[in-house]
HTML snippet that shows the backbone in 3Dmol.js (N, CA, C, O; Angstrom):
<script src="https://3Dmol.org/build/3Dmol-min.js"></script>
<div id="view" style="width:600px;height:400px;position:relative"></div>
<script>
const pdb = `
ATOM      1  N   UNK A   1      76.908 107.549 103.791  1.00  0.00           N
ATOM      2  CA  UNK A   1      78.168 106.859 103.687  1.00  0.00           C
ATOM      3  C   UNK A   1      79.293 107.852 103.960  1.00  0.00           C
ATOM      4  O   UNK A   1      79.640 108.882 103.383  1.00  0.00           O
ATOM      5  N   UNK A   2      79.683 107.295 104.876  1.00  0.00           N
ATOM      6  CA  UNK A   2      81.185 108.495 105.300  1.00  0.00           C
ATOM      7  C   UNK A   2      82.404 107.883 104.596  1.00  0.00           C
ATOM      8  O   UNK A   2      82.600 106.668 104.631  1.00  0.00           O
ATOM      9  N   UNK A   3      83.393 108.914 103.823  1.00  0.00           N
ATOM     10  CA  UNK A   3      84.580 109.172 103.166  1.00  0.00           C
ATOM     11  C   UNK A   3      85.627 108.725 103.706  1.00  0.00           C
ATOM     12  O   UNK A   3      85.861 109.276 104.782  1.00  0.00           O
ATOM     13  N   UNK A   4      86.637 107.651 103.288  1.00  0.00           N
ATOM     14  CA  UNK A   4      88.270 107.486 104.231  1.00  0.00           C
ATOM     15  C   UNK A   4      89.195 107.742 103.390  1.00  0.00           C
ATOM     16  O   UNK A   4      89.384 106.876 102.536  1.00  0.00           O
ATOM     17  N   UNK A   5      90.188 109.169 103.345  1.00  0.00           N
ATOM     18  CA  UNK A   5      90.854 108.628 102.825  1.00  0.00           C
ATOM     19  C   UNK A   5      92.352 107.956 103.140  1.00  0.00           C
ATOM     20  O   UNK A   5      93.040 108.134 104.146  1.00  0.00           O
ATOM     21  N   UNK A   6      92.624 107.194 102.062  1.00  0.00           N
ATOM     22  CA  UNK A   6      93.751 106.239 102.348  1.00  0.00           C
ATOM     23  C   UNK A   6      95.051 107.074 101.842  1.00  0.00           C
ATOM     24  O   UNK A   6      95.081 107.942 100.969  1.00  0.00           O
ATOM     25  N   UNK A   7      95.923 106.660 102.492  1.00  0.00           N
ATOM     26  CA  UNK A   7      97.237 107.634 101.957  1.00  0.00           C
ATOM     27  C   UNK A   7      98.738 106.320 102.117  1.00  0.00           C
ATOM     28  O   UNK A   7      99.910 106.525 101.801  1.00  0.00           O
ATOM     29  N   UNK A   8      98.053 104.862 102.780  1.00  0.00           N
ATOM     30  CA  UNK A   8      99.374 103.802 103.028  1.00  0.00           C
ATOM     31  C   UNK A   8      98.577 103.260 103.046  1.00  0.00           C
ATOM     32  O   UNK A   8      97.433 103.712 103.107  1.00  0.00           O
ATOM     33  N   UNK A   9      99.043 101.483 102.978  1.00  0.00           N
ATOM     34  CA  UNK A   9      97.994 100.500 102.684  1.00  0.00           C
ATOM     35  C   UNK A   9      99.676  99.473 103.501  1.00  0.00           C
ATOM     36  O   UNK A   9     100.858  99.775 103.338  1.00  0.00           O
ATOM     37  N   UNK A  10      99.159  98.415 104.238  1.00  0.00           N
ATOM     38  CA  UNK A  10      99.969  97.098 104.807  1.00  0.00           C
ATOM     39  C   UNK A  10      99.565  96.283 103.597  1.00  0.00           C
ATOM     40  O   UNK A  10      98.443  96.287 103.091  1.00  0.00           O
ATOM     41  N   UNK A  11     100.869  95.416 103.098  1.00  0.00           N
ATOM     42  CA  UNK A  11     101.695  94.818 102.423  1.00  0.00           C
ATOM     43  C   UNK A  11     101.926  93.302 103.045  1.00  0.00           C
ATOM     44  O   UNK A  11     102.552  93.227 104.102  1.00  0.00           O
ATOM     45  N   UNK A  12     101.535  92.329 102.543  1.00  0.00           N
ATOM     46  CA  UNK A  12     102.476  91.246 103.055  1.00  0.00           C
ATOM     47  C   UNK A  12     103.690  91.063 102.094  1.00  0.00           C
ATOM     48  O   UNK A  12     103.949  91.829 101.165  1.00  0.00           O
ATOM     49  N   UNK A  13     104.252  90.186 102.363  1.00  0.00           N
ATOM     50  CA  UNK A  13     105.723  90.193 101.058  1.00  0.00           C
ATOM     51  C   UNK A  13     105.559  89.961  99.648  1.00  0.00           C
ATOM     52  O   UNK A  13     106.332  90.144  98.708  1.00  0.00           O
ATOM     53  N   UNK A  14     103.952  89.357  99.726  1.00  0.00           N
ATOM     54  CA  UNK A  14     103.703  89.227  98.071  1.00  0.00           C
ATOM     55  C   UNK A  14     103.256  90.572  97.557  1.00  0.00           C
ATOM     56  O   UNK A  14     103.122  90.942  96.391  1.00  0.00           O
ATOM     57  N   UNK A  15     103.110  91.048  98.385  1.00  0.00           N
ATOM     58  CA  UNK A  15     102.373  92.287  97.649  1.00  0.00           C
ATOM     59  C   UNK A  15     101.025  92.636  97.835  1.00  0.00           C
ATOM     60  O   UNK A  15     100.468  93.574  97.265  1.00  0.00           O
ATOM     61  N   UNK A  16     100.407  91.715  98.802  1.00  0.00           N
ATOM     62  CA  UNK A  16      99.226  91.742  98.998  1.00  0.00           C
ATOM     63  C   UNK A  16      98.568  92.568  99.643  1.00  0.00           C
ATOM     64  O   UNK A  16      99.321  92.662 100.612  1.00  0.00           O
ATOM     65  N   UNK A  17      97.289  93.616  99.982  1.00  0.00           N
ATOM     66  CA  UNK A  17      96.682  94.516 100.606  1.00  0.00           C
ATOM     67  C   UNK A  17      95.772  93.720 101.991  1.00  0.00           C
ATOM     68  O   UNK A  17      94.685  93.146 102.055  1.00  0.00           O
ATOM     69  N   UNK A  18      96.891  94.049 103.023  1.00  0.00           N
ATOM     70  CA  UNK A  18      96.419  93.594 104.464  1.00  0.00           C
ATOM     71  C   UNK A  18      94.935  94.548 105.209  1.00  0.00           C
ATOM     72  O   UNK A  18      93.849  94.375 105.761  1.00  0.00           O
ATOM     73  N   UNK A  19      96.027  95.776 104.645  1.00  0.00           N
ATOM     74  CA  UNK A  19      95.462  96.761 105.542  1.00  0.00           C
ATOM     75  C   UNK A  19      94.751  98.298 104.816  1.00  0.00           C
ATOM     76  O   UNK A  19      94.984  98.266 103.608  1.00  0.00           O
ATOM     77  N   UNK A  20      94.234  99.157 105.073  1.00  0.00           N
ATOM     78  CA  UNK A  20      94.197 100.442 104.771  1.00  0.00           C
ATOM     79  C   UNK A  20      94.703 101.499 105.530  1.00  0.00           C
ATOM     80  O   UNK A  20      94.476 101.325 106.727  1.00  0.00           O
ATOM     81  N   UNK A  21      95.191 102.337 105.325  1.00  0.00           N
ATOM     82  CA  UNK A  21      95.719 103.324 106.801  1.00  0.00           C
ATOM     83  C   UNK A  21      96.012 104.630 106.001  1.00  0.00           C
ATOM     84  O   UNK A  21      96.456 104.778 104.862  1.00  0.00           O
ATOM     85  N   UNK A  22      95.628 105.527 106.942  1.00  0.00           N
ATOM     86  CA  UNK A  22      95.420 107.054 106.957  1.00  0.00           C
ATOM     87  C   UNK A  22      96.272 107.752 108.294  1.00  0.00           C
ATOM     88  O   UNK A  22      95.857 108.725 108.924  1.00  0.00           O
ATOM     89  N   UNK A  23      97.267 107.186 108.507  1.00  0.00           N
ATOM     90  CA  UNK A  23      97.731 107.959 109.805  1.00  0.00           C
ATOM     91  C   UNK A  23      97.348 108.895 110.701  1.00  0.00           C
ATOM     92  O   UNK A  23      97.175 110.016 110.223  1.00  0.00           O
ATOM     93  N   UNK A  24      97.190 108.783 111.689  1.00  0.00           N
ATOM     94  CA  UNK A  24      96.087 109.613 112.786  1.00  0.00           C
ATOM     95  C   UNK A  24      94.753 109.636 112.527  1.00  0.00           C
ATOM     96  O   UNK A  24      94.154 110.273 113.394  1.00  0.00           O
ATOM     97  N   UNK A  25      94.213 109.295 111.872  1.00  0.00           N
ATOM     98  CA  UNK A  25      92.437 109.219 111.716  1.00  0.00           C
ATOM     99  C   UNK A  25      92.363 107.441 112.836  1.00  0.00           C
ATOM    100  O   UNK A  25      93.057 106.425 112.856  1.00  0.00           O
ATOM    101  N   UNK A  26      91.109 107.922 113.604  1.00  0.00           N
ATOM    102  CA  UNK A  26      90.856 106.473 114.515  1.00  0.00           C
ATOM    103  C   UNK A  26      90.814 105.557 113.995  1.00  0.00           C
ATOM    104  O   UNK A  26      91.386 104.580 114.478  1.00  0.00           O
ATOM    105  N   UNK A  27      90.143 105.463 112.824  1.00  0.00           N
ATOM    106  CA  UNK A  27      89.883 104.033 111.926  1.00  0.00           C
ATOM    107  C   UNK A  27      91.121 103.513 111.698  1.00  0.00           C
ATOM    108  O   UNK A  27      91.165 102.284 111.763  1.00  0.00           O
ATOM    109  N   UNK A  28      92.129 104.072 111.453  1.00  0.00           N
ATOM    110  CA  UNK A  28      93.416 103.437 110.609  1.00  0.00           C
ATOM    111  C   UNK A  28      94.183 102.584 111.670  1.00  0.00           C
ATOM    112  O   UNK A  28      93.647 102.693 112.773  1.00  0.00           O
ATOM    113  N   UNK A  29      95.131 101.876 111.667  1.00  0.00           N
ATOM    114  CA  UNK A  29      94.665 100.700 109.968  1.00  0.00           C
ATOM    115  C   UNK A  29      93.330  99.519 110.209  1.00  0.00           C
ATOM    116  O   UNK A  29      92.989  98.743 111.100  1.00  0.00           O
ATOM    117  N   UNK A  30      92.883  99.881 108.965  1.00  0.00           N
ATOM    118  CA  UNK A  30      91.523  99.030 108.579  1.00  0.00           C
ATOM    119  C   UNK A  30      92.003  98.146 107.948  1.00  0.00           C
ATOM    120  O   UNK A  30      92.702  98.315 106.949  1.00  0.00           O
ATOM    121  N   UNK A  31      91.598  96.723 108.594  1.00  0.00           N
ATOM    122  CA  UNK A  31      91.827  95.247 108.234  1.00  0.00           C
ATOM    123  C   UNK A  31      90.990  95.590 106.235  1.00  0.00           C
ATOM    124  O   UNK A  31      90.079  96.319 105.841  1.00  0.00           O
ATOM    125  N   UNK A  32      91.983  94.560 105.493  1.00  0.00           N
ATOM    126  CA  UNK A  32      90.885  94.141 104.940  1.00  0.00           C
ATOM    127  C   UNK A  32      89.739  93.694 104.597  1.00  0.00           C
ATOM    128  O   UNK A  32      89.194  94.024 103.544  1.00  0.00           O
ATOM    129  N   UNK A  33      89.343  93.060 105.264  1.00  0.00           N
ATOM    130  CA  UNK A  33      88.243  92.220 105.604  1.00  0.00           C
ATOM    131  C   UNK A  33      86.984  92.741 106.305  1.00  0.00           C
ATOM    132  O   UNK A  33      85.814  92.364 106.232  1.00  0.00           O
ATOM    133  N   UNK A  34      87.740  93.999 107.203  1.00  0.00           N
ATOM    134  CA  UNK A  34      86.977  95.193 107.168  1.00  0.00           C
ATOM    135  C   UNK A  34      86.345  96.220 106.514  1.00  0.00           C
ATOM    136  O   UNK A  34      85.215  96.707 106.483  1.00  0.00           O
ATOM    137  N   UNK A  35      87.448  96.407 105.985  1.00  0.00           N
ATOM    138  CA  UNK A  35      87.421  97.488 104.982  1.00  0.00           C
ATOM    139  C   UNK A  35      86.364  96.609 103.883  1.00  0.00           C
ATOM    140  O   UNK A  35      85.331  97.270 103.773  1.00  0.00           O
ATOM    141  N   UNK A  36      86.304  95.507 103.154  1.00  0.00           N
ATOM    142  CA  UNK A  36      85.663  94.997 102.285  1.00  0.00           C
ATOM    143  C   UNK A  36      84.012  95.320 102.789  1.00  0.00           C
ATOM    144  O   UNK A  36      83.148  95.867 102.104  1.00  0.00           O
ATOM    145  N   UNK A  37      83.872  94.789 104.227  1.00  0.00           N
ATOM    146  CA  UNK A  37      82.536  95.044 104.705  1.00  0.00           C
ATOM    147  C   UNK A  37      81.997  95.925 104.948  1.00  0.00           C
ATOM    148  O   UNK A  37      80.797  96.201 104.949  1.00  0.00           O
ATOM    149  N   UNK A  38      83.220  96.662 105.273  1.00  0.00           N
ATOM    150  CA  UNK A  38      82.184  98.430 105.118  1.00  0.00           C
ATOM    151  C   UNK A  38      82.038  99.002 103.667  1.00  0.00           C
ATOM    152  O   UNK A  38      81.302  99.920 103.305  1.00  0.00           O
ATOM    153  N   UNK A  39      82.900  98.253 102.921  1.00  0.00           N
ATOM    154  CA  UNK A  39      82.206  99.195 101.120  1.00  0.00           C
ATOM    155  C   UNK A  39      81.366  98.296 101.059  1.00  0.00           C
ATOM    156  O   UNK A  39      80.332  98.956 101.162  1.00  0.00           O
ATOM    157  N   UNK A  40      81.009  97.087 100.950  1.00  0.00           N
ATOM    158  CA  UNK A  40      79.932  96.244 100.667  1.00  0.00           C
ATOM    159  C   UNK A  40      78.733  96.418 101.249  1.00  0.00           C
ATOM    160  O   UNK A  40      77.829  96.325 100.419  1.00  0.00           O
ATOM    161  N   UNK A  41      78.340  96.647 102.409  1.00  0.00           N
ATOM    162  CA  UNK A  41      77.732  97.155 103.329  1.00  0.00           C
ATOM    163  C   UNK A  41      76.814  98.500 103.262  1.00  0.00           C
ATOM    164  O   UNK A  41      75.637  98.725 103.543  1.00  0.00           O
ATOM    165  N   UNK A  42      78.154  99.486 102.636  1.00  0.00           N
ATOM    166  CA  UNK A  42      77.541 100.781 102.057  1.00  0.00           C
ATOM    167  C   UNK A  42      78.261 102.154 103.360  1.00  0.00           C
ATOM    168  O   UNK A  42      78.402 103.329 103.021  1.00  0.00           O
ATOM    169  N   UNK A  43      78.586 101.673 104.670  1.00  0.00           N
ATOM    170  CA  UNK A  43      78.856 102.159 105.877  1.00  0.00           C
ATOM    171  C   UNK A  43      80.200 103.197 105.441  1.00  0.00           C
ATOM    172  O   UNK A  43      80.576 104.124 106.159  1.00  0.00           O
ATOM    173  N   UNK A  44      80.595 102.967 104.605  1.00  0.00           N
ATOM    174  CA  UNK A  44      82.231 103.977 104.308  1.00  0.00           C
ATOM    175  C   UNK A  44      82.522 103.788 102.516  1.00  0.00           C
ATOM    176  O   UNK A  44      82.147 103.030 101.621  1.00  0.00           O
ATOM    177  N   UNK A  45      83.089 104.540 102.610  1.00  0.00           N
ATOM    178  CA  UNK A  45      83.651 104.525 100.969  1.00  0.00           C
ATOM    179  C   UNK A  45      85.198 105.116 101.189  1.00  0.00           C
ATOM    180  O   UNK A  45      85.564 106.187 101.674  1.00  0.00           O
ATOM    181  N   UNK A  46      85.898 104.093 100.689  1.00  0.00           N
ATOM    182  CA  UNK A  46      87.618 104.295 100.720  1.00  0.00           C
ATOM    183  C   UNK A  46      88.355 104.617  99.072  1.00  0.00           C
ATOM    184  O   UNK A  46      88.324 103.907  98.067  1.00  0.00           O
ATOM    185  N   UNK A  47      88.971 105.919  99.288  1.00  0.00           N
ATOM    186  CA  UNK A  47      89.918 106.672  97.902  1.00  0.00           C
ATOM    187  C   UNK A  47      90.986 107.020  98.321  1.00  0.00           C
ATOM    188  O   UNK A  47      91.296 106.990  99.512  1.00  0.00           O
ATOM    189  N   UNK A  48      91.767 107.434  97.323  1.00  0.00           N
ATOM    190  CA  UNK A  48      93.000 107.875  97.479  1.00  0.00           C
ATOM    191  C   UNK A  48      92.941 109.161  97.102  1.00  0.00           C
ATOM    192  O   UNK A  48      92.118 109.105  96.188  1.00  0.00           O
ATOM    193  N   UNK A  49      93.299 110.392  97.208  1.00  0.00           N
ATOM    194  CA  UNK A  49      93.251 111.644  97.488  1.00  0.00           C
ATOM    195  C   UNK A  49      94.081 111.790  96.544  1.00  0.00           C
ATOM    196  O   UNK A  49      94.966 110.936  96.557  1.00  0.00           O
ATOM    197  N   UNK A  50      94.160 112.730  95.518  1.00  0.00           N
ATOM    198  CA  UNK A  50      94.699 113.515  94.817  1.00  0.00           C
ATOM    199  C   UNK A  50      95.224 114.654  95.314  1.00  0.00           C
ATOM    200  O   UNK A  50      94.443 115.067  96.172  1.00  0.00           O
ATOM    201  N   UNK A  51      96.245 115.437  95.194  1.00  0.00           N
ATOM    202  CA  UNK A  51      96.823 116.809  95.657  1.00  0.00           C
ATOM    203  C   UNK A  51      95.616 118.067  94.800  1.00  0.00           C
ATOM    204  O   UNK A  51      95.528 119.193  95.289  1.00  0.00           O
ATOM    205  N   UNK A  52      94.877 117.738  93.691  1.00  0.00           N
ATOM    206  CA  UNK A  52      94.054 118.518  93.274  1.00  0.00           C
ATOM    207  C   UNK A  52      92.959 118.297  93.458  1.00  0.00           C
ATOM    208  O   UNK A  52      92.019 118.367  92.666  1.00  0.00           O
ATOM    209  N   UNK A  53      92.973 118.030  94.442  1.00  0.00           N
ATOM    210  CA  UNK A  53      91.672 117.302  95.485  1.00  0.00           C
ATOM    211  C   UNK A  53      90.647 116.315  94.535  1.00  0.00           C
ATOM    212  O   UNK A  53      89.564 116.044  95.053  1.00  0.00           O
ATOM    213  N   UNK A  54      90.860 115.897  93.504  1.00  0.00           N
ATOM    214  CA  UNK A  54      90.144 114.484  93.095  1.00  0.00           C
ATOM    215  C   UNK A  54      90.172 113.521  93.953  1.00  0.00           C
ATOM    216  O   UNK A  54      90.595 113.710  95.094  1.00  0.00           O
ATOM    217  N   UNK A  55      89.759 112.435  93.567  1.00  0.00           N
ATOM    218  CA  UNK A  55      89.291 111.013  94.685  1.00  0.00           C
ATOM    219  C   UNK A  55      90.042 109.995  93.796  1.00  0.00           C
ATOM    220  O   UNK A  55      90.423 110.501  92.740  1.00  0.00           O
ATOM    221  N   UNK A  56      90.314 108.850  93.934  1.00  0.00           N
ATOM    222  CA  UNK A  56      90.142 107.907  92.928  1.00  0.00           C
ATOM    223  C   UNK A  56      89.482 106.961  94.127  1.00  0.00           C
ATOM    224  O   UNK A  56      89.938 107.045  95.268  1.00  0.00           O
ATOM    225  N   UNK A  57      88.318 106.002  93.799  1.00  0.00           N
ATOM    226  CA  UNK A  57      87.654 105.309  95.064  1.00  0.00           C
ATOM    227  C   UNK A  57      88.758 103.670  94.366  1.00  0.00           C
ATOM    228  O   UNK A  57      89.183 103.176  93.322  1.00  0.00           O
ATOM    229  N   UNK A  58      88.721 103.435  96.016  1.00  0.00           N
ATOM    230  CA  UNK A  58      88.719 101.655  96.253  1.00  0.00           C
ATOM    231  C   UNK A  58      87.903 101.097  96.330  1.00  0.00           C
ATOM    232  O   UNK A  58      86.914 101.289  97.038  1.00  0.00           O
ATOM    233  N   UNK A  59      88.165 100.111  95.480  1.00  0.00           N
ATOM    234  CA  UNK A  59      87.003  99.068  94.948  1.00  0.00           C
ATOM    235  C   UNK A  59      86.878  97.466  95.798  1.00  0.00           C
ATOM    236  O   UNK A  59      87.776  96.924  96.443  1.00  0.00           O
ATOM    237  N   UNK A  60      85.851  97.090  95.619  1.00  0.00           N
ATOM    238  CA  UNK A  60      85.755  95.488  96.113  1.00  0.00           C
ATOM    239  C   UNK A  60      85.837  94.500  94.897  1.00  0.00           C
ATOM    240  O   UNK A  60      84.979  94.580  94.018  1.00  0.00           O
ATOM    241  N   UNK A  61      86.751  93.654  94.828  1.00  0.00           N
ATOM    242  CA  UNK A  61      86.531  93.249  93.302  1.00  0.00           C
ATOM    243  C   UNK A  61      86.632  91.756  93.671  1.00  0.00           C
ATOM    244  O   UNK A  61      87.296  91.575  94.691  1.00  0.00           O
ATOM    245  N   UNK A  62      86.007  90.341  92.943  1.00  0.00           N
ATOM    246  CA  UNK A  62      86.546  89.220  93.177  1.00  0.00           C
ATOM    247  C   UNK A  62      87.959  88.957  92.543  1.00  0.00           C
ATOM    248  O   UNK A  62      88.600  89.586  91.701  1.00  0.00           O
ATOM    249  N   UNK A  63      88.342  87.248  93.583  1.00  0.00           N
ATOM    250  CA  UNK A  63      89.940  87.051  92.510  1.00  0.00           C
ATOM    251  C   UNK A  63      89.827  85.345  92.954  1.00  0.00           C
ATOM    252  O   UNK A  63      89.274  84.725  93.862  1.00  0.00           O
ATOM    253  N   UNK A  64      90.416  85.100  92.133  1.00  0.00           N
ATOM    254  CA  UNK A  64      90.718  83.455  92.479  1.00  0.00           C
ATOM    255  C   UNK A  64      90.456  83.274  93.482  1.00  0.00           C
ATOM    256  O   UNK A  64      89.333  82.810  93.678  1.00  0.00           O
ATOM    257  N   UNK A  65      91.360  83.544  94.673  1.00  0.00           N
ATOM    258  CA  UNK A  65      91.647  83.415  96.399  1.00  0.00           C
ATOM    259  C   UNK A  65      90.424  84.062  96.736  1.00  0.00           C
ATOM    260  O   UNK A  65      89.900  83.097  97.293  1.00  0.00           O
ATOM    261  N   UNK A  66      89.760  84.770  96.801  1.00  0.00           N
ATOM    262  CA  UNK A  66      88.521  85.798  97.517  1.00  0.00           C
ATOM    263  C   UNK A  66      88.790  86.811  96.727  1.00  0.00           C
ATOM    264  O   UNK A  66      89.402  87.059  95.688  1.00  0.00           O
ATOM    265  N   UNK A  67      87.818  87.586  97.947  1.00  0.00           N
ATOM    266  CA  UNK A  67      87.828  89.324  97.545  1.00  0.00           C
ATOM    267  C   UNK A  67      88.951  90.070  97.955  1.00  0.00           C
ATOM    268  O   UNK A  67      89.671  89.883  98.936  1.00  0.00           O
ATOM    269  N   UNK A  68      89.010  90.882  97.139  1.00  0.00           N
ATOM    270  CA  UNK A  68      90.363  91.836  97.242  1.00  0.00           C
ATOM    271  C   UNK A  68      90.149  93.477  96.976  1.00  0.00           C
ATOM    272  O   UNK A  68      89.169  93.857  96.336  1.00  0.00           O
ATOM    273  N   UNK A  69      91.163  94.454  97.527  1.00  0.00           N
ATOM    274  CA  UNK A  69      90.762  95.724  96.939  1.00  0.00           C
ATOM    275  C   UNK A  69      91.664  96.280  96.064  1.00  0.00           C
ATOM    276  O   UNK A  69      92.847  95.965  95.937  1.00  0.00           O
ATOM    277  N   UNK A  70      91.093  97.063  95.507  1.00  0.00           N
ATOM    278  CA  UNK A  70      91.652  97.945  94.537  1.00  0.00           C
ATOM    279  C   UNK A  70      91.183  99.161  94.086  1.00  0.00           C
ATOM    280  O   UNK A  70      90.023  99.558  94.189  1.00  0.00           O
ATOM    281  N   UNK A  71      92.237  99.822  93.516  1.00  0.00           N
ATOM    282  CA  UNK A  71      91.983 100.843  92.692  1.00  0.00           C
ATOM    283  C   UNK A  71      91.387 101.031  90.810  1.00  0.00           C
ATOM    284  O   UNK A  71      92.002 100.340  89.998  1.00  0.00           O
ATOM    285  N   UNK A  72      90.738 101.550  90.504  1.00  0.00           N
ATOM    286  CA  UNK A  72      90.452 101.126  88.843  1.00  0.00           C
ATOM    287  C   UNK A  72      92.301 101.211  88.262  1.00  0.00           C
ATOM    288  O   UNK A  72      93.249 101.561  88.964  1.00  0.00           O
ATOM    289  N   UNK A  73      92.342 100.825  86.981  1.00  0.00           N
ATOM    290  CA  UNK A  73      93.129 101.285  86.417  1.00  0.00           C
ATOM    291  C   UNK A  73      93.376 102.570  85.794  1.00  0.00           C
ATOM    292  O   UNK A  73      92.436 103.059  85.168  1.00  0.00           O
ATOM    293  N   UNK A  74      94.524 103.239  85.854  1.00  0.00           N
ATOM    294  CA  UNK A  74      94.175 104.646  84.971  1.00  0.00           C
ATOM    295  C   UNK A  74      95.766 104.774  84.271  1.00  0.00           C
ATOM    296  O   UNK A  74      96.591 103.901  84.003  1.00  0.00           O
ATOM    297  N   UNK A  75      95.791 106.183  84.116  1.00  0.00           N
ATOM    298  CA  UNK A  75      97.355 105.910  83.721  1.00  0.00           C
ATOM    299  C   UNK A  75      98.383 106.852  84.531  1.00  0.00           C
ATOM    300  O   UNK A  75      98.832 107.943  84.177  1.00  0.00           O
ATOM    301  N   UNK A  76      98.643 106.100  85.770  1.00  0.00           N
ATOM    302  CA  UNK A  76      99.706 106.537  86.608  1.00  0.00           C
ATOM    303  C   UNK A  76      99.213 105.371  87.841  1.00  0.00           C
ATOM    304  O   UNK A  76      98.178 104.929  88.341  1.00  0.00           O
ATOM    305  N   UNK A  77     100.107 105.276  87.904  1.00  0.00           N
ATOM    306  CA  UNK A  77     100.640 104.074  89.447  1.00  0.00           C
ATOM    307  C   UNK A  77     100.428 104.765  90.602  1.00  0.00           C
ATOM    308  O   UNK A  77     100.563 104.014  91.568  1.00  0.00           O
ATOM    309  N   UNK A  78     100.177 105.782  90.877  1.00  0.00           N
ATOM    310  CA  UNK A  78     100.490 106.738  92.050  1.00  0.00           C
ATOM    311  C   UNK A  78      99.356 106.574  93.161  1.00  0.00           C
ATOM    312  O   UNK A  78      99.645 106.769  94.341  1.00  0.00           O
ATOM    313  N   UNK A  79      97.759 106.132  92.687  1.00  0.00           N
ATOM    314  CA  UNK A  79      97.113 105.966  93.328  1.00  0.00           C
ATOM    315  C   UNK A  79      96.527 104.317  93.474  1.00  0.00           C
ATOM    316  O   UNK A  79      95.507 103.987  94.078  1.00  0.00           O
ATOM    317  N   UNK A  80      97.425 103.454  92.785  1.00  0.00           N
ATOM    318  CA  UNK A  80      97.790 102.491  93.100  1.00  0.00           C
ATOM    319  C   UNK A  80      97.928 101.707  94.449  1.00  0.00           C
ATOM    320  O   UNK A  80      98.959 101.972  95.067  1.00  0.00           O
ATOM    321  N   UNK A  81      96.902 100.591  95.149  1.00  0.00           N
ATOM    322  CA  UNK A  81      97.242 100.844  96.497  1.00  0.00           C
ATOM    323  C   UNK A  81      98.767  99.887  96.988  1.00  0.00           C
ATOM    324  O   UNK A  81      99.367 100.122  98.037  1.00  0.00           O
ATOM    325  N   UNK A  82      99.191  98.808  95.983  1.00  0.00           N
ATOM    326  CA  UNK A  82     100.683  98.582  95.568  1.00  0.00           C
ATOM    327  C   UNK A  82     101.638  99.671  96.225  1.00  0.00           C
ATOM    328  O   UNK A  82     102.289  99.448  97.245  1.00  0.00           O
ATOM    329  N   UNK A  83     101.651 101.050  95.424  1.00  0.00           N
ATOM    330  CA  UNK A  83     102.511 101.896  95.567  1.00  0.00           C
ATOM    331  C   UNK A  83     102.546 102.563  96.611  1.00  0.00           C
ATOM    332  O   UNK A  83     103.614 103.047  96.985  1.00  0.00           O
ATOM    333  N   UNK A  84     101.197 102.766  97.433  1.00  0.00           N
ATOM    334  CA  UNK A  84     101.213 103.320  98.880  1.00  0.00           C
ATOM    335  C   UNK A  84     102.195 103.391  99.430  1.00  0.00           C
ATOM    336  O   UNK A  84     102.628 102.254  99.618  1.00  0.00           O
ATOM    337  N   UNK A  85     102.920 104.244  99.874  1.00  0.00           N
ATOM    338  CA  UNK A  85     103.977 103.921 101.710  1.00  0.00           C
ATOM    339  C   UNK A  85     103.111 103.120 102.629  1.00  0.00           C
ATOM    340  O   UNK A  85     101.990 103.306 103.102  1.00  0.00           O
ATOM    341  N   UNK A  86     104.116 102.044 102.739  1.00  0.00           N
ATOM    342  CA  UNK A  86     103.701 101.144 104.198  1.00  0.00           C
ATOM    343  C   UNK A  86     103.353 101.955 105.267  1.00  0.00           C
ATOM    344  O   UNK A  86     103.703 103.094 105.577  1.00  0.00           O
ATOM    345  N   UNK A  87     102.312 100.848 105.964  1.00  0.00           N
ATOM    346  CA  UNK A  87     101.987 101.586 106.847  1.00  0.00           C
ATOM    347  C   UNK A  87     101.902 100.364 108.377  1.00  0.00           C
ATOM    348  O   UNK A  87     101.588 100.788 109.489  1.00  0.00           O
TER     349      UNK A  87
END
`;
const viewer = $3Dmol.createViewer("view");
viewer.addModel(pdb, "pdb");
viewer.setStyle({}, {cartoon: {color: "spectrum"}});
viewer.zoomTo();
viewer.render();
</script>
C-alpha cells in the first residue's frame, strides 16, 4: 500500500470533502470517490503530515448520504480535512 500525503482537500460550500490534493504529486486532486476506493481497496493510504513527521491517516467512514472521509478526532483542528487550504 503506497502513502499520500494530503496537505488541501476541495470543499463544496457546505463544507463537504470533494477532493484530496497534495500539490505537484500526479495523483492530486483525488476525487472522492476515488480516494474512498483506493483506501477500501487497500491500493493507497491517505494522512495528513505533521511538521514532526507523525501521520494522522484518513479514514472511510459511513454517513446518512454515503461514505465520506475523515480524519479521527483528536485535540486540534489542524489536521482536520475541514481546515485544509483549498485546493
Amino acid at each position: 500500500m503506497a502513502e499520500r500525503a494530503v496537505v488541501q482537500s476541495k470543499k463544496d460550500r457546505d463544507g463537504d470533502i470533494l477532493a484530496l490534493c497534495n500539490p505537484g504529486e500526479y495523483w492530486s486532486p483525488r476525487s472522492k470517490a476515488d480516494a474512498i476506493q483506493d483506501i477500501e481497496s487497500g491500493v493507497h493510504q491517505y494522512y495528513v503530515p505533521w511538521n514532526d513527521g507523525t501521520k494522522t491517516t484518513i479514514r472511510v467512514v459511513p454517513g446518512s448520504t454515503g461514505k465520506y472521509l475523515r480524519t479521527d478526532k483528536d485535540n486540534t483542528s489542524r489536521n482536520n480535512l475541514d481546515d485544509l487550504s483549498d485546493c
